[in-house]
N, C-alpha and C positions, 0 to 999 in steps of 0.2 A: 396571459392567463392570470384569475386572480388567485392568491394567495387564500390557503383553506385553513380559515382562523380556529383552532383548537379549543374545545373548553378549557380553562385556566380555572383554578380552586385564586381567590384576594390573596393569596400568599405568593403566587407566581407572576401576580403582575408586573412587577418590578422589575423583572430581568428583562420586559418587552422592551425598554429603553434601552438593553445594552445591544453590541456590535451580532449582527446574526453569523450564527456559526453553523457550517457543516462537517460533516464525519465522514469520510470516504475511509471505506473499507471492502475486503474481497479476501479472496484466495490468491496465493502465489499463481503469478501470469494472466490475470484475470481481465487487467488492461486500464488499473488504475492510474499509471503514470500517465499513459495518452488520455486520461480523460484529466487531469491535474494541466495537463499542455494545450488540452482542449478550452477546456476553464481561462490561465490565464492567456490565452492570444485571441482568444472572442469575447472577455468581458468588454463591453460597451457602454459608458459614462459610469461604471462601477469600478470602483476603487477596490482591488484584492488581492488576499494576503493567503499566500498559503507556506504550512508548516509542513514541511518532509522532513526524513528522517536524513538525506542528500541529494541536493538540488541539481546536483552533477548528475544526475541519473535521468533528472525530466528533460535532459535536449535543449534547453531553452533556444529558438531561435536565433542567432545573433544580431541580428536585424534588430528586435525587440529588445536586445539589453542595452542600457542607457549607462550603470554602473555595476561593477560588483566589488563587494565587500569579502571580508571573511565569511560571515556567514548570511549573509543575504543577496539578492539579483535584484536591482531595481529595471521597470520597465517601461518601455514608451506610454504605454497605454494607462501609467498611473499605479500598476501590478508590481507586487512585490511577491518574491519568494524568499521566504527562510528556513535555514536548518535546524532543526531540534537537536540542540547538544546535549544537553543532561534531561532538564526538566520539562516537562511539559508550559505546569504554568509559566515557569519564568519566562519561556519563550511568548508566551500569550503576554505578558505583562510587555514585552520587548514591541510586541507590535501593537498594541494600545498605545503605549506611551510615544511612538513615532507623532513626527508633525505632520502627515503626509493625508491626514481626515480620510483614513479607510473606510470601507463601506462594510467588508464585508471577508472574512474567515473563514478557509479551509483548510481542515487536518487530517493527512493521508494516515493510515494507521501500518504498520507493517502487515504483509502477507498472511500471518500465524496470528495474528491477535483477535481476541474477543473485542470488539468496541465499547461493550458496559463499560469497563473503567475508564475509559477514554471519557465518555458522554458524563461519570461521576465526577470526573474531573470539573466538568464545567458546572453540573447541578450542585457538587457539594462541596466547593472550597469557595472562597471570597470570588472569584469568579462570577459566580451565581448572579452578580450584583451588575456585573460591569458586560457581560455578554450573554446570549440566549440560543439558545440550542436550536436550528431550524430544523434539521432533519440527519438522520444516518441514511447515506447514498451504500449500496453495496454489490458490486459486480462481481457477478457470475461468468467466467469463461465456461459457454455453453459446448465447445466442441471440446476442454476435459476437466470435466467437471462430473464426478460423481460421487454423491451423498453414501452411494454403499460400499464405494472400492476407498475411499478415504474415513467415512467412520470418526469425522474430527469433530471435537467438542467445539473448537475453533469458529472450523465451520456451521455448526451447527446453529452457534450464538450469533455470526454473523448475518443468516437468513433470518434468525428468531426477534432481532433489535431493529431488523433496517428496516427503514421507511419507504424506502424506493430501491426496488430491484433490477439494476441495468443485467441484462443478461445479453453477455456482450458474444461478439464472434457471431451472431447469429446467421449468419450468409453462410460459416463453414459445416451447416449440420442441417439435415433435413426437417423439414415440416413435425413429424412424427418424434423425433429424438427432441426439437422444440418442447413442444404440447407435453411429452412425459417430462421432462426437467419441471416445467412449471405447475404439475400434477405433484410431482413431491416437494418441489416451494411452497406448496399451498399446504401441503400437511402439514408441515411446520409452523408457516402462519398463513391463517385462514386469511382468505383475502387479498393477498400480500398485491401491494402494484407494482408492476412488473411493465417493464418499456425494454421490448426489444433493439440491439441496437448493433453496430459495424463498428468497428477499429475505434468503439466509445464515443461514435458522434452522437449526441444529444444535444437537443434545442434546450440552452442552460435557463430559460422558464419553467422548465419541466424538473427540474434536480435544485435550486439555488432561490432562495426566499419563496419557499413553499408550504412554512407555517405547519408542517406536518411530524413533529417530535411532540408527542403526548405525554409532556413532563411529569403528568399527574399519576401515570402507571409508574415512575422512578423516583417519587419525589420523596417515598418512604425509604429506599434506600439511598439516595445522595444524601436525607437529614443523617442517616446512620453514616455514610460513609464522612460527612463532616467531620463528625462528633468523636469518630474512632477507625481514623482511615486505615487501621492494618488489619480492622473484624469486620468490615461491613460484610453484609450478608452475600457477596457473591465470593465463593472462592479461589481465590487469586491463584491458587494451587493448579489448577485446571485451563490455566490459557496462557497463552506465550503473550507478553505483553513486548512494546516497543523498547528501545532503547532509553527513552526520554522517561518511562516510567517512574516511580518514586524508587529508591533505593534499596529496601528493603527488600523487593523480591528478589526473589533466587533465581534469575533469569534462564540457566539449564534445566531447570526443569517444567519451566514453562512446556519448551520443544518437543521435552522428551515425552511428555506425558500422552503426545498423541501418536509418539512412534516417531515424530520427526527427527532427524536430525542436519547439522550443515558442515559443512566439511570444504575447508577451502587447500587451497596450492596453489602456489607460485614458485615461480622459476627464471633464476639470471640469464637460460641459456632457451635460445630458441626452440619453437615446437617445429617439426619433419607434415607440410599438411597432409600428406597420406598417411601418416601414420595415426595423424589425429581424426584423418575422417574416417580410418578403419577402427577406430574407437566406436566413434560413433553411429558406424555403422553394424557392428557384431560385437562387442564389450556395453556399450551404455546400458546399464541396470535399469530394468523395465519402473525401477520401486523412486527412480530420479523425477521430479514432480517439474522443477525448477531447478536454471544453472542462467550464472552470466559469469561477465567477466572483460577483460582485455587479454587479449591475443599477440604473441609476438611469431609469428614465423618465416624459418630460413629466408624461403623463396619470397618474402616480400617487403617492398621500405615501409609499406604502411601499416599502420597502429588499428586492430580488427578488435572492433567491438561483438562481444558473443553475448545472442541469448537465446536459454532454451525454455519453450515452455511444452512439456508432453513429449510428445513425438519431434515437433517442428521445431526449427532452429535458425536465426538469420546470423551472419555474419558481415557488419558494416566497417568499410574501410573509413579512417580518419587519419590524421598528422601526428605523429610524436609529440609528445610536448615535456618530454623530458627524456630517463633510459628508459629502455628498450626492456621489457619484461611479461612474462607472464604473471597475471594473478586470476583468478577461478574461485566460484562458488557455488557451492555444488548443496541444493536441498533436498530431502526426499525421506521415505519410511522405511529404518531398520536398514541402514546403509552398514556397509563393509567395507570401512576404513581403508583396512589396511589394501585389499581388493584393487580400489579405487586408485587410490595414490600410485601405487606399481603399475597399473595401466596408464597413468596421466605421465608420470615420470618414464614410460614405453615410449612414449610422443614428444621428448625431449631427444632437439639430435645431439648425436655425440660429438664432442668435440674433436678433432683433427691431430693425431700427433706428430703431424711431421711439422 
């Protein structure tokens, strides 16, 4: 498929010579990470680099890893994975500066983030110069996913900036609940393209050097956001940004501002699994959007990786590779702390006193 060339204003040609980047962004559960595993185990004579926020979360194949570092996964295929530890750019400057003649950049955004700053990132700092924005990708989980039971600015800015809407899960939802999701994609943005898709398979012609980020609608605010990155004209106040963000935000209140909030536990002492599946089965809080985590319980040696997104929930077994512990993460709107915790802490067994 060829590449659909953007009008460009002589001031943006410059950045066509740098490294092409994408944006992958979505909603919590939306199935960004299999499309980040999808990316790098099917790039094909393409050299790529992708920035998460923890690489431990993508699966990486072991087959496929060649080395790993502190913060990177080198791969058969030429593919690198890196973590975002503080900064955004610096981490972009870290895989530039590699010997390894990448082709090509992608940066997953968290669950809750608006992508603008992300995408200012690239238009208005020195950046500008050394790479070029190909498009914002943004996945839809179509089977829970709604614009009016969630109310997120978040979300809202993620359908309104992306360029390609994977609207993913689409096998688990009828014809009809389809065609209405994509009736209010479209109020938002007229037009919007939209590729239906399963567990985020897409032909990566269709999402990856597709020339389709029309820098010239952003180009007034990346010069502002240069010039005076803590006023540019979008307000920072209004979106939960990543980790790797600049410093100055106040990253609680990112969350709070759409109702979200995250709430984690852990525990040295094993979970009782009836106890925790009758959590989950008559306690789990309808307002819980997203949960993962590691699992330790009584009845078994192995190390259970959990995640929930909506209703559904998988639980994969794996190896220890160190102690034995619970930890959980639990996200959702106008959560009950305290609720929460004494039900989780209900699913720890007791310990034995004889």
């Amino acid at each position: 498929m060829q590449s659909v060339v953007t009008s460009e204003s002589t001031a943006m040609d410059a950045p066509k010579q740098g490294m092409p980047v994408t944006i992958i962004t979505g909603f919590l559960g939306s199935g960004k990470t299999t499309l980040l595993n999808h990316i790098l185990s099917n790039q094909q004579g393409v050299k790529t680099a992708v920035l998460v926020n923890e690489f431990g979360e993508i699966g990486i194949d072991n087959e496929l890893i060649v080395s790993t570092e502190e913060n990177m996964v080198a791969l058969s295929n030429g593919c690198i994975c890196c973590t975002i530890n503080n900064d955004l750019v610096d981490a972009v400057y870290q895989v530039l500066e590699r010997q390894d003649n990448l082709d090509y950049l992608v940066v997953e955004t968290t669950g809750l983030a608006d992508p603008l700053p992300v995408a200012l990132t690239f238009l208005g700092t020195e950046l500008r110069d050394l790479t070029r924005l190909d498009s914002i990708i943004t996945v839809v989980d179509a089977a829970n996913y709604s614009l009016d039971l969630f109310n997120s600015e978040a979300a809202y800015s993620q359908i309104a900036y992306g360029d390609i809407i994977m609207l993913n899960k689409a096998d688990l939802v009828d014809e009809a609940a389809l065609n209405d999701l994509e009736r209010k994609i479209n109020e938002i943005k007229e037009g919007a393209r939209i590729i239906r898709t399963k567990r985020s398979q897409v032909p990566l012609p269709l999402i990856l050097s597709v020339g389709l980020f029309a820098s010239e609608k952003y180009f007034d605010k990346a010069d502002k956001h240069d010039h005076d990155h803590e006023h540019h004209d979008h307000d920072h106040s209004k979106c939960e940004h990543d980790d790797h963000d600049h410093e100055h935000h106040d990253h609680s209140h990112h969350l709070e501002n759409d109702g979200f909030t995250s709430i984690s536990f852990q525990s040295d002492q094993p979970f009782n699994i009836r106890k925790f599946q009758y959590f989950l089965d008559n306690e789990l809080p309808a307002n819980i959007f997203r949960a993962k985590g590691i699992i330790w319980f009584e009845e078994s040696p192995n190390r259970h990786i959990f995640h929930l997104c909506g209703k559904r929930f998988t639980l994969d077994d794996d190896e220890w590779k160190g102690t034995p512990k619970t930890q959980l993460v639990f996200i959702g709107q106008d959560l009950d702390r305290e609720t929460l915790i004494s039900q989780l802490e209900n699913c720890v067994c007791v310990p034995s006193t004889s």
